[in-house]
N, C-alpha and C positions, 0 to 999 in steps of 0.2 A: 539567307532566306531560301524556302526551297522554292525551285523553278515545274515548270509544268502546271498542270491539272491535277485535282485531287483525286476524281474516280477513274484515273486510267485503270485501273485492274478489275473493274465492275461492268458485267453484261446485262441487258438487257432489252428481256423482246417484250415490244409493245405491238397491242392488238389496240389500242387505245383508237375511235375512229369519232371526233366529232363529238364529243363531252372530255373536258380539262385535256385536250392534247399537248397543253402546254408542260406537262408534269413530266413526261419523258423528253421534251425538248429541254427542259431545267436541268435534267440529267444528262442531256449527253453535252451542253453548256461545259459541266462541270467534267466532263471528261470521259464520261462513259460511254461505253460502246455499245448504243441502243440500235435496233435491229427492227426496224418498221415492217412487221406483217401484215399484209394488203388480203385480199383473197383476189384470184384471177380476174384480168379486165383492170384490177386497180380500187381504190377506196372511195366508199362516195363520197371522200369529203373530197378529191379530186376535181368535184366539180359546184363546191359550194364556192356561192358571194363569199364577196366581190370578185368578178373574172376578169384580165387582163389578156389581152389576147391568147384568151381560151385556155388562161393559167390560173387556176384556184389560187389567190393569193394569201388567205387560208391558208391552205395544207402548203405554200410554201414557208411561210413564215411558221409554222409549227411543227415542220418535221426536217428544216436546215438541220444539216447536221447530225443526221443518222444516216442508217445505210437502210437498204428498201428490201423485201424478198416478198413472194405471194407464193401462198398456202394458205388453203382450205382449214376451216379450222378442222373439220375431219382426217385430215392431212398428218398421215404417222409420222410423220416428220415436222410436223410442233412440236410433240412431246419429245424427238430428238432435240430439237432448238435449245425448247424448257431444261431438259437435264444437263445442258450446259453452261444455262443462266441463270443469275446472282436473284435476277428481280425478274417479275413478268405481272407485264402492265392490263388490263382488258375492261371494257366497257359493255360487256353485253348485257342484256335484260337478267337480271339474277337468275341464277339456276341452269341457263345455258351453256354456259362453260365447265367441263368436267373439272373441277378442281381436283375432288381427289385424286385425278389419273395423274394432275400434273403434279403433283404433292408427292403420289408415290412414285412417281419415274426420280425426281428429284425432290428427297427430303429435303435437303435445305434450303429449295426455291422459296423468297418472298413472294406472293400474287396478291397483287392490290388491286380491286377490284372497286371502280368509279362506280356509282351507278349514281341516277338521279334523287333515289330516296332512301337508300339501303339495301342490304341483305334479308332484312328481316321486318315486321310491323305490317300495320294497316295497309302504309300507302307502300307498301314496296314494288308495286306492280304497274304505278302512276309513273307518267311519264310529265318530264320539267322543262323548262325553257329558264333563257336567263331570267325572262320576265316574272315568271311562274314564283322561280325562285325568290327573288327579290322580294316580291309579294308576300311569301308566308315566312320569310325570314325576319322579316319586323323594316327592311331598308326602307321599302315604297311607303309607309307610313309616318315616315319624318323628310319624306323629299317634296320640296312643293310648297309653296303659298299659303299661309294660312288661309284659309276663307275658302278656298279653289282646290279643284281635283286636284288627286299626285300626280308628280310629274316621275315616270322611271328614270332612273342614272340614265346616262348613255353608254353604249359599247357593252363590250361583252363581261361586267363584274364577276358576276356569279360565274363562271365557268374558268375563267382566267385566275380568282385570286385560290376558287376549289384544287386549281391545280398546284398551284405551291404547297398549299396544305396537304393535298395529296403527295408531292415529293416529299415533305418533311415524314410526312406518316410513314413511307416506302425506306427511307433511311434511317428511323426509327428502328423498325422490322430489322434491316439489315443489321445494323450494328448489335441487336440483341442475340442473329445468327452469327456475329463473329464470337461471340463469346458463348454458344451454347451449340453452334453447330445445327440447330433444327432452325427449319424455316415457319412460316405462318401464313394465313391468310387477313390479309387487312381488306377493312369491309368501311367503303370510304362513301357516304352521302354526301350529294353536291347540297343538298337545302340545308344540312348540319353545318357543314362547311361552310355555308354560305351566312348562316347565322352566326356561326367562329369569328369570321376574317373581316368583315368589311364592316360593320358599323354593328359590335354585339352588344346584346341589349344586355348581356351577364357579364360584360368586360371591362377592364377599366376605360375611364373616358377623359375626354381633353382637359387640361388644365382650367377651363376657363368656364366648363361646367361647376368646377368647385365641389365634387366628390358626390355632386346630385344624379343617380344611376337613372339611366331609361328608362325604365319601371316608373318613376314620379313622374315623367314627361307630363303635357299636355296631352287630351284626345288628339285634338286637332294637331296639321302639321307645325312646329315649332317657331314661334318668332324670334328666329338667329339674327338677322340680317344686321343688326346692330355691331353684333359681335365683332365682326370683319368684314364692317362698310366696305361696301365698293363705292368709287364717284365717276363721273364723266369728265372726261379732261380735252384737251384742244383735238388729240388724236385716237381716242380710244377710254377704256377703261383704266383704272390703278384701283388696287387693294391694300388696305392697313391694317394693319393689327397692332394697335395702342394697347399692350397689358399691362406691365409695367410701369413703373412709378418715374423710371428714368427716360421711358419711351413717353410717357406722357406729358413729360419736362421739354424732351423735345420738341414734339409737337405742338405745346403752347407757345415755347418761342416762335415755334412757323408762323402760327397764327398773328403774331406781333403781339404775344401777351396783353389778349384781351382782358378789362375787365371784368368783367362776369365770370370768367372761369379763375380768376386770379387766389380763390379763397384753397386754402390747402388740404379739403374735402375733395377735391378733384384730383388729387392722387391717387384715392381708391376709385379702383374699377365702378364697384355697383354704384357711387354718384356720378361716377361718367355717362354710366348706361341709364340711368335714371334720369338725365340731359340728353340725351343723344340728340334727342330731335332737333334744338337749339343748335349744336353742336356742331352737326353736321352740315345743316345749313353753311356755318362760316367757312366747313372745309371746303365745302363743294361750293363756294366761290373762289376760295383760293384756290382751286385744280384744275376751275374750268377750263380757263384761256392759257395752261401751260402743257405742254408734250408729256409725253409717258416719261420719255430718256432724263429730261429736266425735274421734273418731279423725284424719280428713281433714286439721281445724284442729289440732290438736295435732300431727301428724307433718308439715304446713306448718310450722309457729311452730317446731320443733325441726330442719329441712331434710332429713325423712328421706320421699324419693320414695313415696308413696303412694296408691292411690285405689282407691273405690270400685268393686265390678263393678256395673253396672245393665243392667236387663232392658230390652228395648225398648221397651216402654213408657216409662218412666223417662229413656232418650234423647231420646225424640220432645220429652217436657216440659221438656229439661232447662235452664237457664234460661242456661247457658252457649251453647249451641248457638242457640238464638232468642236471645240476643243479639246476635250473629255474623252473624244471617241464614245461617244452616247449615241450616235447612231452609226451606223455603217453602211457605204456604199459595195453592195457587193451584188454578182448574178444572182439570182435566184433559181432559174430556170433556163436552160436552151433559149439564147437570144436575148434575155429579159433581164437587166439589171436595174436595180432601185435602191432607196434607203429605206435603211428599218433600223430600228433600235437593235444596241449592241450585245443586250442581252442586262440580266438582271445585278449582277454582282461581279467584284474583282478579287479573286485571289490572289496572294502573293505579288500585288500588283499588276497580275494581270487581267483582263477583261475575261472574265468567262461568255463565251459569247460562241453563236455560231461559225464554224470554222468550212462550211461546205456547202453547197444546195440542196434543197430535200430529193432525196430519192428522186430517179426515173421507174417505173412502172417494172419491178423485176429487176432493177438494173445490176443488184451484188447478191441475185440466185445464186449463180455458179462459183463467185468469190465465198460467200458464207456457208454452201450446203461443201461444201469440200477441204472446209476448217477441220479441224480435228481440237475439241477441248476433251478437258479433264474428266475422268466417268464420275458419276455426280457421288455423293459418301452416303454410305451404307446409313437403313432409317436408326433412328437412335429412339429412347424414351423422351417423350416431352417434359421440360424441367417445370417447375411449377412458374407463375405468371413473374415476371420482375421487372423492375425498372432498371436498362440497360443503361442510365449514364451515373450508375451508382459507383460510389469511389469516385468520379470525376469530383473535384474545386473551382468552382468558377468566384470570380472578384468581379464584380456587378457593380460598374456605377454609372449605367445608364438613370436617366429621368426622364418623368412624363410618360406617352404611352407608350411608342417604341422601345424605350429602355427598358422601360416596366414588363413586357411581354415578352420579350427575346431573356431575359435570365428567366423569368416564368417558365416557360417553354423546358426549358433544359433542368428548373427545378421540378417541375411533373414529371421528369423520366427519371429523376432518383440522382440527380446530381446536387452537392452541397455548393449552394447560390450563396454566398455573403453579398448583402448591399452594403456598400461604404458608401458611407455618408456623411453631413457637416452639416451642424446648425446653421452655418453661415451663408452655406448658397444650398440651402432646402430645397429638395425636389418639388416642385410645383406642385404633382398630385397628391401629397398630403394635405395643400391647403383644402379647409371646405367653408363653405357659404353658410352653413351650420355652425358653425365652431365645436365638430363634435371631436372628440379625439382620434378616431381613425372611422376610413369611410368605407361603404361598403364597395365603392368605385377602386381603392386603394387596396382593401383586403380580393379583390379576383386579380388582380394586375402583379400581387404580389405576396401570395399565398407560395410556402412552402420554403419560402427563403428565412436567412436570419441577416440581421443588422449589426453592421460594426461602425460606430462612429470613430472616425480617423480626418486628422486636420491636415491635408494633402497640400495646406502655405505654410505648413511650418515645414522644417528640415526632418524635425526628428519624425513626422507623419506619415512622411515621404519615404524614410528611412525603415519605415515598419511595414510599410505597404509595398513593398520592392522585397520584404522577408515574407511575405505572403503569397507575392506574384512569385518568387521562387519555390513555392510548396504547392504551388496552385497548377490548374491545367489550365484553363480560359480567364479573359478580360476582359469584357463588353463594357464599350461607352459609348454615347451618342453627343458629347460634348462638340463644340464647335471647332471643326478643323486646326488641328496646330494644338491643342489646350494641351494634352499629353506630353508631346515631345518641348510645350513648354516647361512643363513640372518637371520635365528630364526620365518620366517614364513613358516612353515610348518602346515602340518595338525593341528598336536597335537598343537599347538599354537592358530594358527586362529579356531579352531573347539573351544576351548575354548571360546571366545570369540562370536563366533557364530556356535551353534549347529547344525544349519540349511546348512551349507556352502559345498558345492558338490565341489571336488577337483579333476582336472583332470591333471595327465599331459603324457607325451609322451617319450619317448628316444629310441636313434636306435637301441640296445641289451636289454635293460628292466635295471630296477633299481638295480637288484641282479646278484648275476654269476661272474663267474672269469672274462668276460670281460665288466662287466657293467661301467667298466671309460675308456675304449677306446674313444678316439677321431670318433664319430658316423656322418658319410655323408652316403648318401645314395646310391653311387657307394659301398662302403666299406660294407656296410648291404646286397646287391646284390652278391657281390662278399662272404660272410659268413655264406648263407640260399643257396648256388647254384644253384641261379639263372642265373650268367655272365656265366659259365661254360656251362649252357645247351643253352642261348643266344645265337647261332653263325652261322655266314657262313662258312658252314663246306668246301666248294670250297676254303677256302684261309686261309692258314698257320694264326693260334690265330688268326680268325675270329672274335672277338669277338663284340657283336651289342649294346650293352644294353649302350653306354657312353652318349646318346642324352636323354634318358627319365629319370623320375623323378619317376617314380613307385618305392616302394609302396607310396610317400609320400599322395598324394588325397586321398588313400584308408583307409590309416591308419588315417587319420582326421573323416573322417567317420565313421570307427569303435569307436574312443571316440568321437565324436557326438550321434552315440549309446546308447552308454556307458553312459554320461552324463543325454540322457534323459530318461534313464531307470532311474538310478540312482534320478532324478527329480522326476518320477511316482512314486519311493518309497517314497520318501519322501512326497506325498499329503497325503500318508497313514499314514507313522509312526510319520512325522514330523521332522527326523532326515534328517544330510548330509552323505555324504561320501565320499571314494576317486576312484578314476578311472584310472587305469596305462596301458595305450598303450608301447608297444615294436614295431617297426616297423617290425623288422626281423621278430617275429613271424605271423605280417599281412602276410610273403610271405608265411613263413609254414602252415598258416592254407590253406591257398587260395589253395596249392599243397596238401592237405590231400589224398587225393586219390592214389598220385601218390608215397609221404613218407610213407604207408598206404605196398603197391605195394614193395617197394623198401626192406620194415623191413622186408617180407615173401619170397619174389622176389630176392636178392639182383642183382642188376646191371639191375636191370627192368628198371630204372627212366632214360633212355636216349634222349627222348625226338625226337625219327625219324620220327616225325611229324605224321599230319591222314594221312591215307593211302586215307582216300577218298576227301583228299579235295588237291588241289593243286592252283600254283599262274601262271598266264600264258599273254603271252602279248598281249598289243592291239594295236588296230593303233595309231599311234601317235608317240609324244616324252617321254619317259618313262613312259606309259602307261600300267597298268595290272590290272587285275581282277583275286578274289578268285572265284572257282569255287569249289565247297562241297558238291557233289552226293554220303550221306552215305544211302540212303537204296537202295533197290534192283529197286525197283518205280522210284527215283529219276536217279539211272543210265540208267535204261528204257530209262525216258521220254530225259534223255541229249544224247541217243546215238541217238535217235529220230530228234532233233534239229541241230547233229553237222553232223550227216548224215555217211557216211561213211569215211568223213576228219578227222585228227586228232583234236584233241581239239584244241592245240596250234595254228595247223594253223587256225583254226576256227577263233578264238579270235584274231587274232594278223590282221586280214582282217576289223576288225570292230572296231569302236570308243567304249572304256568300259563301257557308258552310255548307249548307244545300247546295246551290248554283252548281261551288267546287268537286264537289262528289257524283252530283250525275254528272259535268260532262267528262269527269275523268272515269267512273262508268261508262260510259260511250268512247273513253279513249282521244280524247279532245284533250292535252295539256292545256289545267288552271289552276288557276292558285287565288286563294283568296289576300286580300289587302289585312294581315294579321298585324296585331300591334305586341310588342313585346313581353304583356302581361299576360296578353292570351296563349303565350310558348307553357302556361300551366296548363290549360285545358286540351293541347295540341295532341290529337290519339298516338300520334308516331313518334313523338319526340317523348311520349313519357313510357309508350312500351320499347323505346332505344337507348332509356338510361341518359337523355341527353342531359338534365341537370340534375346535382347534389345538391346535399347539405354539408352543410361544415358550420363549425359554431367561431366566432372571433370575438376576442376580450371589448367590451368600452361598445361590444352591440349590443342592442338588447333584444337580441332574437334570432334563428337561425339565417342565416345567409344561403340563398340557392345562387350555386356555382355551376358553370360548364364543365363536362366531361372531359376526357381526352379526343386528343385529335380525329380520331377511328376507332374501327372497333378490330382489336388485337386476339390470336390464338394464345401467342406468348407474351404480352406485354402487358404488366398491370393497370390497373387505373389507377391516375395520380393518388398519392396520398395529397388530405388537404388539412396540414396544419395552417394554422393562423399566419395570416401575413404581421411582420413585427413592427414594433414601435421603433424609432428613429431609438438607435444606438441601442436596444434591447437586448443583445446579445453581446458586447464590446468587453465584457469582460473574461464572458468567457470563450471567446476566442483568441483577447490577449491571452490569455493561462492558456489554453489546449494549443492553439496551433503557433504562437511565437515564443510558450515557454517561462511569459514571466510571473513572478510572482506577486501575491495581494498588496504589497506597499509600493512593487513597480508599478501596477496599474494604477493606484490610487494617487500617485505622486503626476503620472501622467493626465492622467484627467484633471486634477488639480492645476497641472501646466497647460491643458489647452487642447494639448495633442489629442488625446482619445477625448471621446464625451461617451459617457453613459447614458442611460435612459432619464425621464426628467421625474418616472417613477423612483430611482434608486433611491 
């Protein structure tokens, strides 16, 4: 297996100050040699919340592990920097930045450009906050109490998961210049991004939704709470999630096999939830008077998905995580050591994580202006637009949403995704609540792939799919720790066979640690990184909000989409493969670095009493509100200016939020209205930015509006969007093209078990 990091050979300067910083610390994570440009005096995020003795804890946890210079951006000696780097990061107000100087100093340079709304449209000139974000991205509209205001997530979603997405887009770019030699500008919105990654209203959704898309939601915020009861127990909270017919077998024995649930309708879900109420009652006497840890062991030993909520505190100590190395005790600053999470992903088995403290103020001027790189390649013709992972083969058998997005991802850039698949243990997200044949939740989660049914418990299934991963570039699964190298394809297996083979997979806790074989759902991974704990409406007794989203799973596919095509860049180099292990839990911990960073020097900092400057307030209508987010001293000016000497509340609760949002972001006041996901049709910026398509899918009856790509690319096509397939749809003719056999060997196979065909053939 190869050792190291994957982008040691990639430079890049970030100007990035204070929107998704975390996208070049993702990158030098993974190896690259990022180059933090300050302008003189230092960056102001130097001096952003939370400070620790007069240490931005911030900008230490987002710029570990770069090296520091200051230059002016007028400073001729950026576009020396630029003509010597792969990628160049910036965050300035669109249009501030000379791009073309730095384009033509160096043709090849990637410049991926953050900004809060785009390059281009209405609001390009509006400025966002997390909250802001949240708001018109569809999240705040499903967070919160039926009946009651919304409640915003906690911490910083919206800028932390735009930044992965923003990495992903930036290695995009790059790998398109290793194969054509021109660079591009990517044109990255954190509110596009922010409707991408974290709970999209056009993307697939959890299993347990049943293939019903956001679009059907209720107005109101959703009544989940059923879904993944919480109870109260002797010490604290425990969370469950009963889906399963074996998990609910469990669970009734706990119960001492009550009569009333003893009829065998109570193996389907919807008359479980159609009881809950009864239900629950009997659990939440059984939980009350017994401990977290007792309960934990007991609903392990019986197989019924459970865990503990823990406060952050309780994370920082938890002995799963420091075993893992999921967090790291390291300096951050002159004097200043603390924990923070280790970072997002492990290559090659190793941690990619910060390996240094962020920059001192100028501290590698004189080390970096007295480098000498390569003179950047002469401009070329731009090729026409393409998807750069074409010719790649990926073997796909991830399932549910994580799985489903991570080969998505990489079949939108033009790589051939096979799902393998088996009637016998069905990916969840095909089931639906409709009984329709495939769902609209199912065709955006898995658009542009084909199906190969292959029975991976027989021998000869095993034996076909190991002739495949030998023809193949990538593997992605998200199976539960050990399932691979129990089927005997595992790395060390298939890497034999092909050296070249990039292996990625996924799981809710990570493959190692005392709890890496817990039964992993993504309320349970929520509830184990303490995030359901700080999730709440703190107005109504266990408030708790977080049962309707599916975070971290979008973000966490992202990160091993990353991963993966880091991992690809290495391999143009050295010619080897390698492996890539996503932990989902650790996506939340990194995403909160700042604030487990806060909590290890702080303790009892990490409470989450929201910003002080940004609040949610109503508008006319019927559950109508707007974020309103006047954090500097300018912005509270210009809103005491607009709302006059009324209160805000009353201000806004007199105007439609469409109104409200356009004067104060007229006045320069970052706001965002409380949009709900049907309303991304009427949205002026999302539909002069191309944010959603059409594509048409068999067994619907109607077109399907789909999400764009990640950004907006110079040289990168937009996905094409074939039809996401039917289970085994494709299985024959992928046996004939890529294994070679012929029509009575497949037919003899499917006959035997091994392949399965479509249940059209």
């Amino acid at each position: 297996m190869p050792t190291g990091l994957p982008l040691t050979d990639v430079r890049v300067v970030d100007l990035a100050d204070g929107k998704a910083e975390m996208c070049g610390r993702f990158l030098a994570d993974l190896g690259a040699d990022v180059i933090r440009v300050e302008p003189p005096g230092g960056a102001p995020t130097r001096k952003r919340a939370p400070l620790h003795g007069g240490v931005s804890l911030y900008f230490a946890t987002h710029n570990a592990g770069k090296r520091g210079v200051t230059l002016a951006l007028d400073d001729p000696r950026l576009l020396d920097l630029a003509a010597g780097a792969d990628i160049l990061i910036e965050t300035e107000r669109p249009g501030t930045l000379d791009v073309p100087a730095l384009l033509d100093r160096n043709p090849a340079l990637v410049v991926v450009s953050i900004t809060d709304f785009g390059q281009t449209g209405p609001y390009r000139d509006w400025a966002g906050t997390d909250g802001v974000h949240l708001a018109l991205a569809g999240v705040l509209s499903r967070s919160g109490i039926p009946g009651r205001a919304p409640v915003l997530p906690p911490g910083p979603l919206a800028q932390e998961s735009a930044a992965v997405q923003a990495a992903w887009a930036a290695l995009v770019a790059y790998y398109n210049r290793l194969g054509t030699g021109v660079g591009d500008h990517v044109d990255c919105s954190v509110y596009e991004m922010t409707a991408q990654v974290i709970d999209p209203g056009f993307g697939i959704g959890g299993s347990a939704t049943g293939g019903v898309p956001a679009t059907a939601l209720p107005r109101g915020r959703p009544a989940a709470g059923n879904l993944y009861p919480i109870f109260p127990c002797a010490d604290g909270y425990v969370r469950i999630c009963v889906l399963a017919r074996r998990q609910w077998r469990g669970m009734f024995g706990w119960l001492g096999e009550p009569a009333e649930f003893a009829d065998p309708k109570y193996d389907n879900l919807a008359a479980r939830f159609g009881a809950s109420e009864r239900l629950h009652v009997l659990i939440g006497d059984l939980f009350r008077n017994q401990a977290r840890e007792e309960l934990i062991a007991q609903g392990q030993e019986r197989g019924v998905p459970i865990a503990a909520l823990l406060d952050p505190g309780e994370v920082l100590a938890s002995p799963h995580f420091l075993a893992r190395g999921g967090f790291v005790d390291m300096v951050v600053a002159p004097g200043l050591a603390g924990r923070l999470p280790s970072g997002y992903v492990e290559v090659n088995g190793v941690r990619a994580g910060p390996r240094r403290p962020a920059p001192e103020v100028g501290e590698h001027n004189a080390e970096v202006f007295a480098e000498t790189r390569p003179a950047p390649p002469a401009k070329r013709p731009a090729p026409p637009k393409q998807r750069p992972l074409a010719g790649l083969r990926v073997l796909d058998l991830g399932v549910i949403v994580v799985g489903a997005e991570l080969g998505r991802l990489l079949a939108d850039q033009g790589a051939e995704v096979i799902k393998v698949e088996s009637r016998a243990y069905p990916d969840g997200s095909r089931q639906s609540l409709t009984g329709e044949t495939i769902s609209v939740s199912f065709t955006w989660g898995h658009r542009n792939k084909l199906s190969a049914g292959i029975n991976l418990r027989s021998p000869e299934g095993l034996e076909l799919f190991k002739r495949l991963a030998a023809e193949s570039d990538v593997v992605l699964s998200n199976f539960k720790p050990g399932t691979l190298e129990s089927l005997g394809i595992g790395y060390d297996v298939l890497s034999a066979l092909n050296p070249r083979i990039v292996m990625a997979d996924s799981s809710a806790l990570g493959s190692t640690g005392p709890w890496s074989r817990r039964m992993g759902y993504g309320p349970l991974v929520r509830a184990s990184t303490g995030l359901t704990m700080l999730w709440r409406d703190h107005g109504v007794e266990a408030g708790f909000c977080d049962a309707i989203t599916i975070y971290p799973d979008h973000v966490a596919a992202r990160v091993g989409a990353v991963g993966v095509l880091a991992a690809l860049i290495e391999r143009r180099r050295t010619g080897k493969g390698g492996t890539v292990s996503v932990a989902q839990a650790e996506t939340i911990l990194t995403q909160f670095s700042t604030n487990f960073l806060h909590e290890s020097l702080a303790p009892g900092s990490f409470t989450d009493p929201g910003d002080l400057f940004q609040g949610i307030f109503p508008c006319a209508g019927d559950d109508e509100w707007i974020v309103v987010a006047a954090e500097t001293d300018e912005q509270r000016r210009r809103l005491r200016e607009v709302v006059g000497s009324q209160d805000i509340a009353a201000w806004t609760a007199a105007r439609p939020p469409r109104e409200c949002m356009a004067v104060l972001q007229a006045a320069g006041v970052p706001a965002g209205m409380m949009q709900r996901v049907i309303e991304y049709l009427d949205d002026p910026q999302l539909s002069a930015r191309g944010f959603l398509r059409e594509m048409r899918q068999p067994y619907i009856g109607h077109v399907v509006r789909t999400e764009n790509g990640p950004a907006g690319f110079r040289g990168v096509a937009d996905p094409e969007l074939r039809p996401a397939p039917l289970a085994g749809e494709h299985t024959r003719a992928v046996a004939a093209r890529l294994l070679g056999l012929a029509e009575p060997e497949i037919e003899a196979l499917i006959e035997a078990g091994v392949l399965e065909g479509a249940d059209h053939d």
